[in-house]
Every structure is written in structure tokens, then in C-alpha cells.
C-alpha positions in Angstrom: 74.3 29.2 -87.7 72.4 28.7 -91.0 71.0 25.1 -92.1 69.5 23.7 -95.0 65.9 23.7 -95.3 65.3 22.3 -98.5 67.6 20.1 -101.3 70.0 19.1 -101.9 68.7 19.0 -105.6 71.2 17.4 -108.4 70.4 19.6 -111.4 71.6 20.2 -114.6 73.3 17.4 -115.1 75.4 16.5 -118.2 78.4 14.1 -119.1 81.0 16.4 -117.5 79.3 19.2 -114.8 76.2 19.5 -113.0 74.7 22.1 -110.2 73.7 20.8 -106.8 71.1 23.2 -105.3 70.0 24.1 -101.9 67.9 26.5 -100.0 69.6 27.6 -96.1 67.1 29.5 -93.4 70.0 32.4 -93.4 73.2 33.7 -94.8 75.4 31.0 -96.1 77.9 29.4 -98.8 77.1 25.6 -99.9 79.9 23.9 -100.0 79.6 20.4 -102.5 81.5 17.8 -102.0 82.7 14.7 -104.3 84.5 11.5 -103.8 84.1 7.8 -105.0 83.4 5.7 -102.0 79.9 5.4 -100.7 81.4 6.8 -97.2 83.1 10.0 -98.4 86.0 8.8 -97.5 87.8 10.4 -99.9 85.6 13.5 -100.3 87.2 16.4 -102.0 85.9 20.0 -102.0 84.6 20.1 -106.0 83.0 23.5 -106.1 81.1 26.1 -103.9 77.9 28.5 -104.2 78.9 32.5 -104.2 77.4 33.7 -100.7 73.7 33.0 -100.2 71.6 35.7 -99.2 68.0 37.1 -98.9 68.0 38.4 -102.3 67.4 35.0 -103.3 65.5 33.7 -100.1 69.0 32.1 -99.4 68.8 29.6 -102.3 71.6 29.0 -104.5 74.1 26.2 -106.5 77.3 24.4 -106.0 78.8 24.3 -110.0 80.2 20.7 -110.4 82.6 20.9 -113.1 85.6 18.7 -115.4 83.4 15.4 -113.9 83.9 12.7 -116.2 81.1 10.4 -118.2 79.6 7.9 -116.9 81.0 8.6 -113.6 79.2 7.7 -110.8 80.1 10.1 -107.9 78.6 10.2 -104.0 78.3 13.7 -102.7 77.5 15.9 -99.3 76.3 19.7 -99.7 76.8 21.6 -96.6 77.4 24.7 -96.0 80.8 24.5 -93.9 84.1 23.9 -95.8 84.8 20.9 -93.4 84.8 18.0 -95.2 81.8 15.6 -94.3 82.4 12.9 -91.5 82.4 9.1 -93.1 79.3 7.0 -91.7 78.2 3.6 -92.5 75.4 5.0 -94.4 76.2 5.3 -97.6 75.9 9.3 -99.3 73.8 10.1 -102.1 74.8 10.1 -105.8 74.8 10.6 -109.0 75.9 9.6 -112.3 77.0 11.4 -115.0 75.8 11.2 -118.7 77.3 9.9 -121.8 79.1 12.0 -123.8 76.9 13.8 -126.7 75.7 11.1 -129.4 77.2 7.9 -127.9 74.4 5.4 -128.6 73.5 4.3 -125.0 70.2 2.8 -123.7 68.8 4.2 -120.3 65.5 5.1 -118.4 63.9 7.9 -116.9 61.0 8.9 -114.9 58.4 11.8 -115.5 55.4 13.7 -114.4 53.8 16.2 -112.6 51.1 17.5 -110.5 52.3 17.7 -106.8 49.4 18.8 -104.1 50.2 16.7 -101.2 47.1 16.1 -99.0 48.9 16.8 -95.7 52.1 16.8 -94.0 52.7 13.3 -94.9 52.1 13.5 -98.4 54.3 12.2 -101.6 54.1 8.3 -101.1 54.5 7.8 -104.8 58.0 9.4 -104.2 58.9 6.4 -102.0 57.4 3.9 -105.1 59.6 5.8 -107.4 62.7 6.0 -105.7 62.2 2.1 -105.5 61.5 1.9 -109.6 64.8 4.0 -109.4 66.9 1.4 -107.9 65.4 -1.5 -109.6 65.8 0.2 -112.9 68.2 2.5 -112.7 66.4 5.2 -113.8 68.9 8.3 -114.7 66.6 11.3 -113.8 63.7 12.7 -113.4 61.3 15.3 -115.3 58.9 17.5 -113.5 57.2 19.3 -116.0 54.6 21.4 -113.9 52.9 22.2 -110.7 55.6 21.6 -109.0 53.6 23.2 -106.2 50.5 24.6 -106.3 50.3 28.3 -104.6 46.6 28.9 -105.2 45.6 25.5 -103.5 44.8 27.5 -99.7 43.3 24.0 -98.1 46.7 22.5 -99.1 49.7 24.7 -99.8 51.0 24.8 -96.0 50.2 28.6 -95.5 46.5 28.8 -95.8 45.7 31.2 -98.8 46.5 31.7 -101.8 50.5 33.2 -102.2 50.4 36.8 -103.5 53.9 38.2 -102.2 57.2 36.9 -102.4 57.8 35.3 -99.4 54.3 33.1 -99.5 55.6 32.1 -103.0 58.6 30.9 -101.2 56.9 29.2 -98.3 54.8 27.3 -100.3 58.0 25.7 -102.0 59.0 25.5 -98.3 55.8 23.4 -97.3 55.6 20.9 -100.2 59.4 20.4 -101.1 59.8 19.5 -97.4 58.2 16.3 -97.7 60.6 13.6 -96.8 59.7 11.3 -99.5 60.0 13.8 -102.3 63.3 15.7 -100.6 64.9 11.8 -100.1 64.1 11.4 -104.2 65.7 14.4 -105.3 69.0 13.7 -103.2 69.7 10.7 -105.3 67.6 11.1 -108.8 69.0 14.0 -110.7 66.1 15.9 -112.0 64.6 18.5 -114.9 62.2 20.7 -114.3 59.7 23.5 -115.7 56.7 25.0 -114.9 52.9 25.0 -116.0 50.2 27.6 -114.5 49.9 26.7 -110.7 53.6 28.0 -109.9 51.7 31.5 -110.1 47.6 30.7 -110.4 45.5 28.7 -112.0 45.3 28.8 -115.8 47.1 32.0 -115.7 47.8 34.0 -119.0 48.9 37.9 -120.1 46.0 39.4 -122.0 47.9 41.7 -124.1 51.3 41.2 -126.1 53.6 43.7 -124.1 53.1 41.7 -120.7 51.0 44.4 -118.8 48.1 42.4 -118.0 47.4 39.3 -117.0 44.5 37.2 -115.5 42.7 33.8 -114.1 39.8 32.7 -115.3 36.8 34.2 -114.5 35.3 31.3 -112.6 38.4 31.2 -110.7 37.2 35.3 -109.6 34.0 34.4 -109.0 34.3 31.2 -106.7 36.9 33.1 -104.5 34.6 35.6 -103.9 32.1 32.8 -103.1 35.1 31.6 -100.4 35.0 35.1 -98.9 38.8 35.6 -100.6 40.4 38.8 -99.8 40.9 41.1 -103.5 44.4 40.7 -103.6 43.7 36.5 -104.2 41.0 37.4 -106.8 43.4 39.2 -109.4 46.7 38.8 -110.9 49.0 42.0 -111.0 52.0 42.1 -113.0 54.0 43.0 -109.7 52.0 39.5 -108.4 53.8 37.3 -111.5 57.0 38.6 -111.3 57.5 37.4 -107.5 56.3 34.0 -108.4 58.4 33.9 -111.4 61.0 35.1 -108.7 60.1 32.1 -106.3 60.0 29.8 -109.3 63.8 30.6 -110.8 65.4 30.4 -107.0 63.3 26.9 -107.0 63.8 25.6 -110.5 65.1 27.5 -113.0 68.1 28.3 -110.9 69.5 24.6 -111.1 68.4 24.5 -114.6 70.8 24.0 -118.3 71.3 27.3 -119.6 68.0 28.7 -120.6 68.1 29.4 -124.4 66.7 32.7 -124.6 66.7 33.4 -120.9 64.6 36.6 -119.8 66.3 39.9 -118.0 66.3 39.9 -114.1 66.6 42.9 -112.8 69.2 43.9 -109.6 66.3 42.9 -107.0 66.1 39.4 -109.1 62.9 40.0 -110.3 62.4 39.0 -114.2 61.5 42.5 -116.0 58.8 41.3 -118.0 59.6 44.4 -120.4 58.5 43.8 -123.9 61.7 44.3 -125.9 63.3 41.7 -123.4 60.6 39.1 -123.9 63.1 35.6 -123.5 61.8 32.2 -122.0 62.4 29.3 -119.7 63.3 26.8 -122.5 66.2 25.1 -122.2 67.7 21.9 -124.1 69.8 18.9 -123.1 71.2 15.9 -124.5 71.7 12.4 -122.6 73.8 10.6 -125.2 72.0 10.0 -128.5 68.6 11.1 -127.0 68.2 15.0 -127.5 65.7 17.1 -125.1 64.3 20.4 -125.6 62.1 21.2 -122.4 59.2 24.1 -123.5 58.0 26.8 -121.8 54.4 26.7 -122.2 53.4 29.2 -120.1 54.9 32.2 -119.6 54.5 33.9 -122.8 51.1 32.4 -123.0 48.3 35.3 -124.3 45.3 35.0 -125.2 42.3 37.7 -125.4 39.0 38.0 -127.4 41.3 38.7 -130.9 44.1 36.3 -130.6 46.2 33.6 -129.0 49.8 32.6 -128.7 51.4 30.4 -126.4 55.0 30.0 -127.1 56.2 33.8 -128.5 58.1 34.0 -131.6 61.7 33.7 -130.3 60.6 30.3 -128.7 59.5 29.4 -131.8 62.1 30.6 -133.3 64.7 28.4 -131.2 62.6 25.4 -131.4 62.6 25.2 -135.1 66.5 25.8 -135.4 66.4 23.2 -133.1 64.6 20.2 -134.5 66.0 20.4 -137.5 69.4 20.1 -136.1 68.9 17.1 -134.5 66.7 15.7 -137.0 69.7 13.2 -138.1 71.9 13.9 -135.6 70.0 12.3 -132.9 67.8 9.2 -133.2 65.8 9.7 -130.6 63.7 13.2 -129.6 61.8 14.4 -126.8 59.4 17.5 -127.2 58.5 18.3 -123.2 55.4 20.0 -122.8 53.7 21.1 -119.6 50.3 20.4 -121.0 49.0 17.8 -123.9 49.3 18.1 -127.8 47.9 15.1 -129.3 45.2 14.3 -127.0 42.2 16.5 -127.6 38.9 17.2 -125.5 35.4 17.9 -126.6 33.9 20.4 -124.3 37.3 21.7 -123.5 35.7 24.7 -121.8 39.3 26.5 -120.7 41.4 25.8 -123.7 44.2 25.6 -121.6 46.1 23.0 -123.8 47.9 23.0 -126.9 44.0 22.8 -128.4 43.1 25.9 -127.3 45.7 27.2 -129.3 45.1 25.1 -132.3 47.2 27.6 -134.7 50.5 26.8 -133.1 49.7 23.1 -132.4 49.1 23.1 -136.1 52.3 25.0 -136.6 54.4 22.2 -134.7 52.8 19.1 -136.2 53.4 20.6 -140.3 56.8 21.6 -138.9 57.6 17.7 -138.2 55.5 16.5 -141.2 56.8 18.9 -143.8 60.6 18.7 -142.9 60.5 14.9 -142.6 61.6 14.7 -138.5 60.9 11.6 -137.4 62.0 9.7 -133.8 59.8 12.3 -132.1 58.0 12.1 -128.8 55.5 14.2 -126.7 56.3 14.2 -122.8 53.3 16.0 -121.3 51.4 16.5 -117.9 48.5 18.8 -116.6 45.5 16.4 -117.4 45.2 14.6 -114.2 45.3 11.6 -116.1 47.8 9.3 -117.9 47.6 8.6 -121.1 49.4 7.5 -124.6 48.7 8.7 -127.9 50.0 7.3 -131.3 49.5 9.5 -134.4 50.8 9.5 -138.1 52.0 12.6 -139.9 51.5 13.2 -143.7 55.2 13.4 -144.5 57.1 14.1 -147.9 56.5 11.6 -150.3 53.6 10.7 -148.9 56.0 8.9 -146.2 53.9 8.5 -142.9 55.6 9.9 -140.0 55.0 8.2 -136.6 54.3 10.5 -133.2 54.1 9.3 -130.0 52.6 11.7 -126.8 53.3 9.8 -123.4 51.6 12.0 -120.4 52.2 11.2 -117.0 50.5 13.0 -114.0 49.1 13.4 -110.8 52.3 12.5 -109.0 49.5 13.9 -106.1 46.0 15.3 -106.9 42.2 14.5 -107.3 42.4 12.5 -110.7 40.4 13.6 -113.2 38.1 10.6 -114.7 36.1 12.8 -117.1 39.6 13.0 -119.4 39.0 9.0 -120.2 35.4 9.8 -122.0 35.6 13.5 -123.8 38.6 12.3 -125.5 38.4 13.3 -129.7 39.6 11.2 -132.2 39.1 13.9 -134.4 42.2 14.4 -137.0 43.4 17.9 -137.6 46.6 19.5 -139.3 49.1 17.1 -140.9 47.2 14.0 -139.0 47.0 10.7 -141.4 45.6 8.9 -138.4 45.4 9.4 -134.3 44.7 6.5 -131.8 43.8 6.7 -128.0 46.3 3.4 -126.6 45.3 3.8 -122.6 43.8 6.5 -120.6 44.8 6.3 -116.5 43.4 8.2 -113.9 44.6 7.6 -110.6 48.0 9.1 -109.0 50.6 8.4 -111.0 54.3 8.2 -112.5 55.7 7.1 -115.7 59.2 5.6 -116.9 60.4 5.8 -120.7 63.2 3.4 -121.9 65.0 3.9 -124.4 66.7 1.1 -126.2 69.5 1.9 -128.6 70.9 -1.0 -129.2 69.5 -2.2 -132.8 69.7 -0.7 -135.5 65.9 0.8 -135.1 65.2 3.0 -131.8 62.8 1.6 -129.3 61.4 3.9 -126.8 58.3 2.4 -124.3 56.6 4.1 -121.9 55.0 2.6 -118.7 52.9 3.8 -116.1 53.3 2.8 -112.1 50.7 3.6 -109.7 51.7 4.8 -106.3 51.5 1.0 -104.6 54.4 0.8 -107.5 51.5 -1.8 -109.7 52.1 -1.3 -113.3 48.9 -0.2 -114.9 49.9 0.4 -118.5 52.3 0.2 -121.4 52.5 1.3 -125.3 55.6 2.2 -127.7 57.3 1.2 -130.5 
């Protein structure tokens, strides 16, 4: 009989459905259940996966459906239709969202950069899921590296994942840990994904999607390690099964991508260059309006040119800020990697910095249609850090922009980010100002206060001993 090996996972949630997510070791159905005592008690069947099978290394989703707001609900996912056997120990759960533009104040938690040292990695998870309780934080964002498949020391299978299945068992390894898997039963959470899902600092070097690479230093330093070839390149047949690994993972449980790319019958994305699509995907919690960016997998660059998000991403993302530019008071712009805080000697121009064009293209976007109640939610540095900037806006009105970054949930923090951070102003910039700059393992927590007439949203950072190291917001 199969069992569950990973999850459950409570993913995209809104104020009336959500998907609870699991991965089985074999041929199964998952079966969620709902019900309103801690004990199950009075658990009801709410919705079932269509057969899992090896197509999608036996991951799938439970669809929650005609839930109402604000609802807290406990839940079991199993994969028998018996209902779960009451216990003193109370179920996980879940509560839903506010309908679509109530004003309601709330928290939530972010960041990114998993690499747990060993098999007893993810403490911060434990500090978190504490900040959870005491705050009642309302989800979670990972916004990258959720795992890291080229770390060999680290990743649980001892090199670097080049087929399928080592994708897979790399998620396997590192979403195992108890700290993290206990987290994700309770916190509903967000998710997308930045280079180390596939390699490090990954990118296509031509427009149709043919090639791609790693950086150069990356080739050279595995042949140094005495890497075998097939961990020194990246094939296209190489990206597809991580993408692969990376949708039964996290895109799966996902809201509806907006421009979602073709998979083909073996479940494999196509990567065809008609059929170019993204990862993005947009949510709303109340008055607070999300739209999650894929960063990275339409991300070329070569000797004559650079792009990072492709023109249909760019294309949604403009329809959609200016939609909720009075709609919604409050906006978050999630970005694997930093806008607003720039390097000197930025050597891989991996950021939005090494693709100045388009950061430039976002910032007179905001500045030029007057979009104000906009924050930055990024990851990748290594480091914490908050930014405050000031747009040139119409009418000479100066338009405030915050960037909050919060990562490594678990890594080797990176102090050099605290001292070749620019001040230099570029684009629509009136002003730019460095608040804090962290670099120790991290998570951060953004509240959101609704209740004036003026939108407050603070950010805080929380070390893994659950210390709070830093503040800065409106």
C-alpha cells in the first residue's frame, strides 16, 4: 500500500477553495478531508485527487471547493476514502481569505534560500511556525531555491540532479525535513522559483529556448571537482525535467498561472517558441493584491542582448498594475531576486541590475502611471535587507517604493551584500535609501494594517533563535 512521502501542502488558497498537495511512494488517490472540530470529528470527504501515478512521480492535489471566508477549517489528506480516526491531537488547518477588496489587516511570512546542512536541518522552520501562532500569520511565500539540485555536498543524493528522478529526490531529501513538512501542514503557502530549482544562475542564450547555460565559472570549478560532463552543461532535455520536478513540486498547487506554458503528454513543458507562457500567477488576500513573477524561466541573456521576463509577462504585468492601481490599496510585486538594491562589482548580473533595461521599464511604469501602495518582496541575496526609494511621478508628485528581502531561510550568508551596496539613483529614482542590511539565516513577516484611512505595511526580520533583528515601513 502506497503512503505519503512528502506534504500535505495547503496551496492556493483563496476566500472560497484551495488545493491540498501531496506526494505518495506509489499509485494512489488523496483523499482531503474537512470538518470544524480540532478532532475531525465531524470530517466530511470535501474533494479528491484524480489517480496518482508515475507520470507525475505520484504527486498530485485534493481541489477544496464552495469553502467559505474567513473560515477556519481542520483537515486530514490520506489517501484511503475512510474517514480519519478522532485523536486528542488536534489536526492541522487552515483558514480561508477575505473575500476580494474587504479591507482586512493580517500578516505573513516570506523568504527563501533552503540548503539544509544535514538531515536535521530547517530550525528556523520551528521559529517560524512559533511567529505563526503568536501572530497569526496567514501564509507563507517561498520565492526561490526552494531546494537546491546543484548543491552535491548537500542535496541528499550526492551530485548534482541531471534526470528526472534526481530532480525529484532532491525535493524528496530537503522537503522531508520535519520542521519544514510540520510548517507547511498548518501555514498555507505561495511559491515560485529562482535558478537553483535547475542550476546555478541558469539562463537560455538564444530567444527560441534552444540553448541554455551556467556560468562559466560554474564549468570550470566542476571540472576542478572531477564532475562528470553531464553536471558541467545544461541541455534543453536537462531543464525541461527540472521544470517537470518543479511543477509536480510547486507549480502544481499553485493559482492558476496567467500565461501558463504547454506540457506535453509525458508532462514535460515544451519549451517551443510559439508557446513561450510563464509561471506567473496573481492572488488577492482581501484588499492586498499579489502578482508573484517569474524571474527566471524566460531569462536570456547573450553577448547582444538581455531579457528577463518575455514580452507576454510583461504584457500581463502591466494590464495588471494598472488594474489594481485604485482598486487595491495595498500591492505586492514578488520577485525572486532584488530590484532596488544594487551592487558595485556585481560580477554575474544575476539581478534585476543586470538587466537594467527592464528594471528601468518597471520603475517608469509605476512613476509615469501614478501607482502608488507598491512593494518589492525579494530573495536570492543571502542577506536581508529594506530599501526605501521615491519615484518622479506626474506632477512632480513623489511616489514612495518599498523593497523588503528576506533570505537564507538556510545557507552560508553572504556579508559582502552589506558593503558593495550602491546608492546610486537610476531610472525614475528621486531618491534611494539603504534602511538595514542582515546577513545571517533568516525569515521576514509583513503586516499589513488597514484599518486607517492611510495603509500601513511593516516589515520585520526574525533570526532563527526567533530574535528580532530589524524593522522599517511606513
Amino acid at each position: 500500500m502506497s503512503r505519503l512521502i512528502l506534504g500535505p501542502i495547503i496551496g492556493g488558497l483563496s476566500s472560497k477553495s484551495a488545493y491540498l498537495w501531496g506526494r505518495a511512494d506509489g499509485p494512489a488517490t488523496l483523499y482531503a478531508w474537512l470538518g470544524k472540530q480540532p478532532d475531525l470529528s465531524d470530517a466530511h470527504l470535501a474533494g479528491q485527487s484524480l489517480p496518482v501515478d508515475a507520470i507525475t512521480g505520484y504527486a498530485g492535489v485534493a481541489p477544496l471547493q464552495d469553502l467559505f471566508p474567513n473560515s477556519r477549517y481542520h483537515y486530514a489528506l490520506t489517501l484511503n476514502d475512510s474517514p480519519p480516526r478522532p485523536h486528542a491531537q488536534a489536526y492541522p488547518a487552515f483558514t480561508t481569505f477575505p473575500t476580494s477588496g474587504s479591507r482586512q489587516s493580517f500578516a505573513f511570512a516570506f523568504g527563501s534560500c533552503f540548503r539544509p546542512a544535514d538531515e536535521n536541518g530547517g530550525q528556523i522552520f520551528r521559529t517560524l511556525d512559533e511567529r505563526r501562532q503568536a501572530d497569526d500569520l496567514r501564509f507563507l511565500l517561498m520565492i526561490g531555491d526552494q531546494i537546491y539540485a546543484d548543491a552535491f555536498k548537500y542535496n541528499g543524493i550526492g551530485k548534482i540532479a541531471c534526470t528526472l528522478q534526481e530532480y525529484r529526490d532532491v525535493y524528496a531529501y530537503t522537503w522531508s525535513r520535519p520542521a519544514l513538512r510540520g510548517l507547511l501542514a498548518n501555514l498555507p503557502a505561495f511559491m515560485t522559483l529562482d535558478d537553483h530549482e535547475v542550476d546555478d544562475d541558469w539562463h537560455w542564450l538564444d530567444r527560441e529556448r534552444h540553448w541554455a547555460s551556467i556560468p562559466w565559472w560554474d564549468m570550470v570549478m566542476r571540472w576542478l571537482q572531477g564532475r562528470p560532463p553531464q553536471e558541467r552543461n545544461l541541455p534543453l532535455k536537462r531543464v525541461q525535467e527540472a521544470l517537470q520536478a518543479y511543477w509536480e513540486h510547486q507549480g502544481m498547487h499553485a493559482p492558476a498561472m496567467l500565461q501558463p506554458p504547454p506540457i506535453d503528454l509525458a508532462g514535460q513543458y515544451d519549451l517551443l517558441p510559439d508557446k513561450n507562457g510563464s509561471l506567473a500567477y496573481t492572488f488577492t488576500f482581501g484588499a492586498t493584491a499579489f502578482f508573484v513573477l517569474d524571474t527566471r524561466t524566460m531569462r536570456m541573456r547573450n553577448r547582444r542582448e538581455r531579457s528577463m521576463l518575455g514580452e507576454e509577462q510583461w504584457g500581463a504585468l502591466e494590464t495588471w498594475l494598472l488594474s489594481v492601481k485604485d482598486a487595491y490599496p495595498v500591492k505586492f510585486l514578488v520577485t525572486s531576486c532584488a530590484l532596488l538594491y544594487n551592487m558595485w562589482l556585481d560580477i554575474p548580473g544575476d539581478r534585476w541590475s543586470g538587466f537594467s533595461r527592464e528594471r528601468d521599464r518597471l520603475l517608469h511604469l509605476l512613476a509615469a502611471n501614478g501607482i502608488e501602495g507598491v512593494y518589492l518582496l525579494a530573495g536570492d541575496l543571502h542577506s536581508a535587507h529594506a530599501v526605501r526609494a521615491e519615484l518622479f511621478g506626474p506632477q512632480e508628485r513623489k511616489i514612495t517604493l518599498w523593497e523588503f528581502c528576506s533570505t537564507p531561510f538556510e545557507q552560508k550568508a553572504d556579508k559582502l551584500t552589506r558593503y558593495l551596496y550602491s546608492s546610486r539613483r537610476y531610472g525614475p529614482l528621486a531618491s534611494l535609501e539603504r534602511i538595514f542590511t542582515i546577513h545571517q539565516n533568516n525569515f521576514g513577516v509583513v503586516r499589513v494594517d488597514l484599518a486607517g484611512d492611510r495603509p500601513r505595511v511593516t516589515y520585520e526580520v526574525y533570526g532563527e533563535d526567533g530574535k528580532l533583528l530589524a524593522g522599517a515601513g511606513d
